[in-house]
C-alpha positions as a Python dict, from the first residue, in 0.01 Angstrom:
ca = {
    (1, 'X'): (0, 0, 0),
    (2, 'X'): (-327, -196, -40),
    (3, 'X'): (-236, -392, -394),
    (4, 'X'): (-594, -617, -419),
    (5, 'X'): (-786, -826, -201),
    (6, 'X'): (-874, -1145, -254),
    (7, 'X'): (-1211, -1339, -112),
    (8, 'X'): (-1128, -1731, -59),
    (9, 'X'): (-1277, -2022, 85),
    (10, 'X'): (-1176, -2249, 323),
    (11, 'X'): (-1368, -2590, 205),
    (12, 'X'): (-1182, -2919, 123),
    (13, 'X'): (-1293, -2893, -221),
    (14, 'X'): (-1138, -2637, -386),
    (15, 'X'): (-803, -2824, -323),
    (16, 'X'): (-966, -3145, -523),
    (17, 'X'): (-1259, -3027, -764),
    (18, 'X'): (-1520, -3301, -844),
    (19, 'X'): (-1712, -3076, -1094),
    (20, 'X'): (-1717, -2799, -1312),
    (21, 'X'): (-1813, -2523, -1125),
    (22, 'X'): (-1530, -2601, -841),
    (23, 'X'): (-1317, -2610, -1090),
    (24, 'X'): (-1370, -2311, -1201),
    (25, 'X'): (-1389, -2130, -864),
    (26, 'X'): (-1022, -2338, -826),
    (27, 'X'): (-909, -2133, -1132),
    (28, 'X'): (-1021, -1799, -970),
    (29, 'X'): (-822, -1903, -631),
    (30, 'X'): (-491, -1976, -827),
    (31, 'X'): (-551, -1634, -991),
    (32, 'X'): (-552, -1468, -726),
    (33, 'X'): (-207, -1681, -642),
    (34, 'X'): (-55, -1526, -937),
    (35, 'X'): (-192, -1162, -893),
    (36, 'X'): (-65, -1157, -530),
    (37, 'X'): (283, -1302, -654),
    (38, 'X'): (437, -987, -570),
    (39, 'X'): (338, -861, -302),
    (40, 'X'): (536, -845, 6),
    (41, 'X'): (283, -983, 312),
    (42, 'X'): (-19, -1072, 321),
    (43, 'X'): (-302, -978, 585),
    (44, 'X'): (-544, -1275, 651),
    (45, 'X'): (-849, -1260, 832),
    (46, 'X'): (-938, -1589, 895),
    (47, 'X'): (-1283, -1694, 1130),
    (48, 'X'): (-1146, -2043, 1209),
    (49, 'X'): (-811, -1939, 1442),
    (50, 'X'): (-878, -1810, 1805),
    (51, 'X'): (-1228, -1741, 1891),
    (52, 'X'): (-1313, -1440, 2105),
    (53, 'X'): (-1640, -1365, 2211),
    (54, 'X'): (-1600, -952, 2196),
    (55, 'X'): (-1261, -866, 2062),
    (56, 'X'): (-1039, -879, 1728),
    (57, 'X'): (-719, -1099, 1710),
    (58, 'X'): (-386, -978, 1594),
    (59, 'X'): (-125, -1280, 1606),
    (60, 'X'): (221, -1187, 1724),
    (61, 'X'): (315, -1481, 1725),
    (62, 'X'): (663, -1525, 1492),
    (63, 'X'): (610, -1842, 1322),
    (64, 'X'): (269, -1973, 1216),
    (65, 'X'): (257, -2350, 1201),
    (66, 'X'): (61, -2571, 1071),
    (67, 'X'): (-162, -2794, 1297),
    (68, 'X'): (-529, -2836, 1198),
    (69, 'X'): (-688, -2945, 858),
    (70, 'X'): (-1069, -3025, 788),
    (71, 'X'): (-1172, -3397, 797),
    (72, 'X'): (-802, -3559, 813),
    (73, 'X'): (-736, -3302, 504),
    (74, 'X'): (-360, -3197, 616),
    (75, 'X'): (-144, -2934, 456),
    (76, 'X'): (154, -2912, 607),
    (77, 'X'): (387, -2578, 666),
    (78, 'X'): (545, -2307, 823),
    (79, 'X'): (495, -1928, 773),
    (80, 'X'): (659, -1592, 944),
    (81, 'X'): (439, -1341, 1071),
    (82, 'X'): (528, -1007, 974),
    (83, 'X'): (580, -872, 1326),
    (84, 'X'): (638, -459, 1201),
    (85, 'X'): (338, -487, 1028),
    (86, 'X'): (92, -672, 1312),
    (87, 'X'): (263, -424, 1567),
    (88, 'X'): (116, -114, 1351),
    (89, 'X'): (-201, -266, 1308),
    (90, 'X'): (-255, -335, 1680),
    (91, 'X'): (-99, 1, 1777),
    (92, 'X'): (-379, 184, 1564),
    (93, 'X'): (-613, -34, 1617),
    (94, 'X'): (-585, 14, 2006),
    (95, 'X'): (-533, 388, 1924),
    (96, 'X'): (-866, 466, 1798),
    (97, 'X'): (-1042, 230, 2093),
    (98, 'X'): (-1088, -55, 1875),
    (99, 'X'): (-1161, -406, 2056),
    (100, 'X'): (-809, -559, 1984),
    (101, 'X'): (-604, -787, 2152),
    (102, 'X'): (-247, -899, 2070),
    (103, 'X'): (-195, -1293, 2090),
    (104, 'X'): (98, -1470, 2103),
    (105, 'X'): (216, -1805, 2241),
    (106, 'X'): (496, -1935, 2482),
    (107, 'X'): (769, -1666, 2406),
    (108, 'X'): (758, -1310, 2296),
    (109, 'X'): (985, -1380, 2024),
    (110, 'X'): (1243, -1639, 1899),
    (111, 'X'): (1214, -2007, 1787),
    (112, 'X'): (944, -2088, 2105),
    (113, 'X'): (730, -1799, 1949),
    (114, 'X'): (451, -1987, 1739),
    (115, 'X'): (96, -2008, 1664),
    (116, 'X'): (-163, -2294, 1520),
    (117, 'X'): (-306, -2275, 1184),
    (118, 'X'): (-627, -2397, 1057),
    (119, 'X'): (-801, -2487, 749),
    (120, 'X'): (-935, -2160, 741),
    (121, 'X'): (-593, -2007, 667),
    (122, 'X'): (-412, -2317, 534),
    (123, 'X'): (-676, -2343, 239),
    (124, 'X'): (-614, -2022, 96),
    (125, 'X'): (-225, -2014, 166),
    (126, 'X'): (-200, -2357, -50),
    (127, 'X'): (-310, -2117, -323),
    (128, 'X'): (-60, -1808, -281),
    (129, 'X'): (317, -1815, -284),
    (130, 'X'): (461, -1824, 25),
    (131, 'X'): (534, -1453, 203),
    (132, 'X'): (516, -1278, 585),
    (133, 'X'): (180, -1287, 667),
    (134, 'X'): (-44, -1094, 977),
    (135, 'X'): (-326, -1316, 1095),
    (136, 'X'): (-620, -1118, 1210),
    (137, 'X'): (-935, -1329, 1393),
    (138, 'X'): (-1288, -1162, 1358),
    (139, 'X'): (-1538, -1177, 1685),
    (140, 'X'): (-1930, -1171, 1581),
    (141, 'X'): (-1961, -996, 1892),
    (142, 'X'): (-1936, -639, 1825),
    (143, 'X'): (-2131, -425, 1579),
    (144, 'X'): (-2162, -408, 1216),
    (145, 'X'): (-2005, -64, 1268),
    (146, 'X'): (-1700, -149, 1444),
    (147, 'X'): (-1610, -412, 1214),
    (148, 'X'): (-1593, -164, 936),
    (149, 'X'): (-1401, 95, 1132),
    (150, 'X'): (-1191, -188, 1209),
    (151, 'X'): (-1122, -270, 847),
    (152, 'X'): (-1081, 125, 776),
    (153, 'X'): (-796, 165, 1041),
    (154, 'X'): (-676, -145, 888),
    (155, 'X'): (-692, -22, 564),
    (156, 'X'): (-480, 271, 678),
    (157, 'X'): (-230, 127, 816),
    (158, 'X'): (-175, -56, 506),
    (159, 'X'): (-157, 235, 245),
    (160, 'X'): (95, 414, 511),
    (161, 'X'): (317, 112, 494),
    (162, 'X'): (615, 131, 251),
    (163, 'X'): (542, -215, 144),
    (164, 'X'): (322, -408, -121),
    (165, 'X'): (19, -626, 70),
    (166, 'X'): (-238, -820, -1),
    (167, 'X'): (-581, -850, 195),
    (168, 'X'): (-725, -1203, 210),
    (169, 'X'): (-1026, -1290, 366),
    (170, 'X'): (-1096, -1644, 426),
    (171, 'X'): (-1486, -1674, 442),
    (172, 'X'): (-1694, -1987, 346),
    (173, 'X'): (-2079, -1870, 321),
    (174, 'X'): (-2427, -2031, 407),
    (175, 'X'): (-2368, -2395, 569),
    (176, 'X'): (-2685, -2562, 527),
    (177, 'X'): (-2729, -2663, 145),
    (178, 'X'): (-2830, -3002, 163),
    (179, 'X'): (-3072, -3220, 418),
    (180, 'X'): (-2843, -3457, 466),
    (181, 'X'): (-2575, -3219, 585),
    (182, 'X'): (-2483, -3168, 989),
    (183, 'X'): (-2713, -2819, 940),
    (184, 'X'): (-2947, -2966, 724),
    (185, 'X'): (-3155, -2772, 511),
    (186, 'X'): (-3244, -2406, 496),
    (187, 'X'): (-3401, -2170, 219),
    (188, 'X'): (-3190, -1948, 386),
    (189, 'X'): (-2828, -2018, 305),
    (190, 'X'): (-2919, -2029, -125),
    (191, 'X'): (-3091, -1657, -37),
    (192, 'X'): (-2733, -1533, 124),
    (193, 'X'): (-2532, -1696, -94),
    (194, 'X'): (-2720, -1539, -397),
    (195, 'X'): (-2711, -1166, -280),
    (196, 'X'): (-2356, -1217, -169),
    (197, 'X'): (-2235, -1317, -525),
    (198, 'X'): (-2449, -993, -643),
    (199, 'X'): (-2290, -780, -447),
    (200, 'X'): (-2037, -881, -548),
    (201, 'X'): (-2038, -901, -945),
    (202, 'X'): (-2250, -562, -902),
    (203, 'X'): (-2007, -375, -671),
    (204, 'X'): (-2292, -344, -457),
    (205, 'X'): (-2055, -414, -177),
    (206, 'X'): (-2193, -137, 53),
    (207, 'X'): (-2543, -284, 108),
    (208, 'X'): (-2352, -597, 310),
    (209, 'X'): (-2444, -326, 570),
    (210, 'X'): (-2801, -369, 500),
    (211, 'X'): (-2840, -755, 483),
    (212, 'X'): (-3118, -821, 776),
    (213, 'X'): (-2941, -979, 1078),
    (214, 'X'): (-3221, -1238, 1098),
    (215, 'X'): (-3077, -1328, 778),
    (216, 'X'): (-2767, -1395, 816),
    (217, 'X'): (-2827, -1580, 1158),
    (218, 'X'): (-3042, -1845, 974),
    (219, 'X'): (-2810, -1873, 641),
    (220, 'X'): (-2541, -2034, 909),
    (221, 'X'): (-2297, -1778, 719),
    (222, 'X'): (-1900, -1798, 800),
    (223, 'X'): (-1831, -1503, 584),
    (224, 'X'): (-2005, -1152, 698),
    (225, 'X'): (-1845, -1074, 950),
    (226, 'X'): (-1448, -1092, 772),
    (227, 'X'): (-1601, -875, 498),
    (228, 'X'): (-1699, -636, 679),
    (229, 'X'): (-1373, -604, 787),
    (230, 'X'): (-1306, -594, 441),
    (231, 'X'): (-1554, -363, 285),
    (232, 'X'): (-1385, -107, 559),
    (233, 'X'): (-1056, -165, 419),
    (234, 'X'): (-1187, -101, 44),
    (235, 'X'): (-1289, 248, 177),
    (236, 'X'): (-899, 351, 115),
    (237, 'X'): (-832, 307, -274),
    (238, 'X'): (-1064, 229, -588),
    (239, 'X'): (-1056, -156, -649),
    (240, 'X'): (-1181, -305, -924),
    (241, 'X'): (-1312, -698, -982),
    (242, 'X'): (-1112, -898, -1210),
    (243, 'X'): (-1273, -1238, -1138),
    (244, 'X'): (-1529, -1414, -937),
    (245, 'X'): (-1697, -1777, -886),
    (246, 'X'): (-1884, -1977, -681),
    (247, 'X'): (-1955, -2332, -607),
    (248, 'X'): (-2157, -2539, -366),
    (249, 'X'): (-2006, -2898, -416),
    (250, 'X'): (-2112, -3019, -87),
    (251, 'X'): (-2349, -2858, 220),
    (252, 'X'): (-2159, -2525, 226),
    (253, 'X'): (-2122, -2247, -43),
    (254, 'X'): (-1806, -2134, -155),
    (255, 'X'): (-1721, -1798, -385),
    (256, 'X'): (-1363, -1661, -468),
    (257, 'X'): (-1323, -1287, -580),
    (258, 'X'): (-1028, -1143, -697),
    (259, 'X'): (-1009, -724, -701),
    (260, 'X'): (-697, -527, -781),
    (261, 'X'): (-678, -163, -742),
    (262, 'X'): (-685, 100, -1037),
    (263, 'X'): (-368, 250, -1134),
}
């Protein structure tokens, strides 16, 4: 069963605020720590793992270690993937013609069975108690569409499983904030980041299908294609928003949303 989902950045900042509204979007990522307490895996979708041009990653891969943080930023770990879980999720996924792939890494199973993490699932795990987790990798190449059927076949598997789970999807959003960043500036990123944050503190969250594509290719997003994924998933159950913030400390935005379903 799909318990909540929780929308989390991956930027250096969150783990070391410098102002108030950081700090405040901090607070909203260690609530969703505490709501997810629980639960018995997560499922992160994460766009900063493997890169695919045209397919969706499901990591087999036993043990998840850690290996790469975000300007010398290290977090150091170890997670389990929850290998029942990714093995449904691929099986349906491939089912209903789906672009997956199953990854894994040296061995099939067993100690030599591991995978790299990045900042862009280490960020969010320093916020949520450690549990089995499935690591799922987005592609930008395939439709709008197929992302959400992805996330709905996703979202099935979930509810059928006879365990509690968590959705998190790691998603920084527009990238080019401030002139003197590596993107420099666009009008762009402040008009995505805007409608994203009233989607979602409207539960608007359907009309991410109608944000123009020229749009999002100029805001320099890392975030729309994991929620589609994610708006698929919400499909299943009624959800509802317990908290939400957002912060744009340096050249990137960031926004944390924390939604829980209705009894």
């Amino acid at each position: 069963m799909l318990l909540g989902i929780g929308l989390m950045p991956h930027g250096n900042p969150v783990l070391e605020p410098g102002d108030e509204e950081t700090r405040k979007l901090a607070e909203v990522l260690r609530e969703i720590g505490k709501a997810f307490s629980d639960v018995d895996s997560y499922v992160i979708i994460s766009p900063h793992n493997v890169r695919m041009s045209d397919h969706l990653g499901i990591v087999m891969a036993e043990h998840l270690v850690s290996w790469l943080g975000f300007e010398g930023k290290e977090l150091p770990g170890e997670w389990e993937t929850d290998r029942e879980l990714a093995e449904g999720i691929y099986k349906a996924e491939k089912d209903a013609g789906m672009p997956a792939v199953d990854l894994n890494f040296a061995s099939l199973r067993g100690e030599y069975s591991r995978w790299p993490l990045s900042w862009g699932e280490l960020i969010p795990l320093n916020f949520l108690d450690k549990k089995p987790l499935v690591l799922i990798t987005p592609t930008r190449g395939v439709s709008r569409e197929t992302l959400v059927k992805f996330g709905e076949i996703l979202g099935d598997v979930i509810e059928r499983a006879k365990k509690r789970i968590a959705l998190i999807v790691s998603a920084d959003h527009g990238h080019a904030h401030d002139e003197n960043g590596p993107y420099g500036l666009r009008k762009e990123s402040e008009t995505y980041d805007r409608l994203i944050m009233e989607l979602i503190n409207e539960n608007r969250l359907e009309e991410l299908l109608k944000i123009p594509e020229e749009l999002v290719r100029n805001a320099l997003v890392d975030s729309y294609w994991q929620m589609l994924i994610m708006l698929g998933a919400m499909r299943k159950a009624e959800f509802e928003l317990k908290e939400s913030a957002y912060a744009c400390p340096t050249y990137f935005g960031m926004a944390g949303a924390l939604w829980v379903r209705k009894v």
